[in-house]
Each structure stands twice: as C-alpha cells, then as structure tokens.
N, C-alpha and C positions, 0 to 999 in steps of 0.2 A: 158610845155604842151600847154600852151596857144601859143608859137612861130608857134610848130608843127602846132598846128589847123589852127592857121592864114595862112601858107605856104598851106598846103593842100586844104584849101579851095580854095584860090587866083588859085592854079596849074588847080583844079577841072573848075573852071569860065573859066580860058583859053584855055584847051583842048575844050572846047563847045563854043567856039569863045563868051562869055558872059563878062560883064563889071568884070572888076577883081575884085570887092570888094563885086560884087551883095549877096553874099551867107552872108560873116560878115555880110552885113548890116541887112540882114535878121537873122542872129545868135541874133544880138546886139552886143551892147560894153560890154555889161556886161554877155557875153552868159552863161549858165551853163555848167563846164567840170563835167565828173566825167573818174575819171582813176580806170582801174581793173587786178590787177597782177596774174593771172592763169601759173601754171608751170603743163604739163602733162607728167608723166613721160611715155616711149616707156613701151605699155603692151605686154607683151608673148601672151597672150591670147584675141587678139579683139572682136573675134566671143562672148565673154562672157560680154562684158561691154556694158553697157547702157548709151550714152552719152546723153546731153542737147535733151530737146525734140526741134523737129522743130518748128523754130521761126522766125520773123525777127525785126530787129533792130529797137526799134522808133524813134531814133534819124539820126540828119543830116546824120551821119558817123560813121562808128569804123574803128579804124586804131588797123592792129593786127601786132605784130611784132612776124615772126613764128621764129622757129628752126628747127630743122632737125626730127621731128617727124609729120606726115602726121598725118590727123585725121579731118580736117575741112572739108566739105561739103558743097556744094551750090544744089540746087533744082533747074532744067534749063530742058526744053523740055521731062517736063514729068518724069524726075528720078533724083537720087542724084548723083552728080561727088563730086568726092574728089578732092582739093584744090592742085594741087600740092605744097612741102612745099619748100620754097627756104630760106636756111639758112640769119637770119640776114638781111630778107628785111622786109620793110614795105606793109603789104598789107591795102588795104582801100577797106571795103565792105561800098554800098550804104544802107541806112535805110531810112524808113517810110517817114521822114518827110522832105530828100533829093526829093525822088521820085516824093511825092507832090509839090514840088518847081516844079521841071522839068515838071509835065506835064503841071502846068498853065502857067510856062514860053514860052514853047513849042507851047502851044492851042493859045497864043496871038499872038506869032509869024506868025503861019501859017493862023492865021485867022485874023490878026490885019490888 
C-alpha cells in the first residue's frame, strides 16, 4: 500500500510539473494509510437503492480499483455523471486535503 501511495503521489507532482516528492513530504514519512475493501454486487434494480450519501474525500487521495459494475458518481457543472467503469484499472479521485495543497501551491506561484 504504502509503494502504491508513494508511486501515485510522485506520478501526481509530475503531471503538475511540481518537485516529485512535494506531496510525501507534505504526507510525512510516517503518513497514515487506511485501506477499505467494498465489493458491490450488479443490482437488477438501481432505481431502488440508496447509495453513500454525497460526499467528498478528506484525505490527499482515494485510489479506487473499479470492476465491471458502473455505479460511482462525481458532481461536475451542476449534476452528477457516472464514472464510467474500466475493468481492473486504478482510478484516483482528488480529496479535501489534496485540493487544499493545490490551491496554496497554485496562489504562490501565480502571485509569488
């Protein structure tokens, strides 16, 4: 877990042209993980179920590994889009306390 996180963060720094380690450092060396295994089995009946109320992550990142069953959501320009599901990849949704990094990395930059 802790490789993953390492790899993800470093990938995250370099898409945003950022020092590659900026995010660890700000994690720590000793950052907290926590892993959570959800299996959702394909429902007959969606129209009927009540999934997770809308939320968002407070941490750096979740990294979701989907399967072949649609169902996640994101909230974008006013309405919710479903996630499309791509068997056996890694998705990484942004949280709370990623965003916060970004805008004061962001606001130093443009104003620094």
């Amino acid at each position: 877990m802790q490789i993953l996180t390492e790899l993800v963060s470093k990938a995250i720094a370099k898409s945003l042209n950022l020092e590659e380690d900026c995010f660890l450092n700000q994690f720590g060396k000793r950052a907290a993980l926590q892993a959570r295994f959800n299996y959702y089995s394909r429902c007959q009946r969606p129209d009927l179920v009540l999934g997770l109320k809308a939320h968002a992550d407070g941490s750096g990142y979740t990294i979701i590994l989907q399967d072949d069953v649609e169902g996640l959501q994101v909230f974008q320009d006013e309405r919710w889009l479903t996630v499309p599901a791509i068997s056996d990849a890694l998705l990484v949704l942004m949280g709370d306390q990623m965003e916060v990094w970004l805008m004061l990395i962001y606001h130093v930059i443009l104003t620094g």
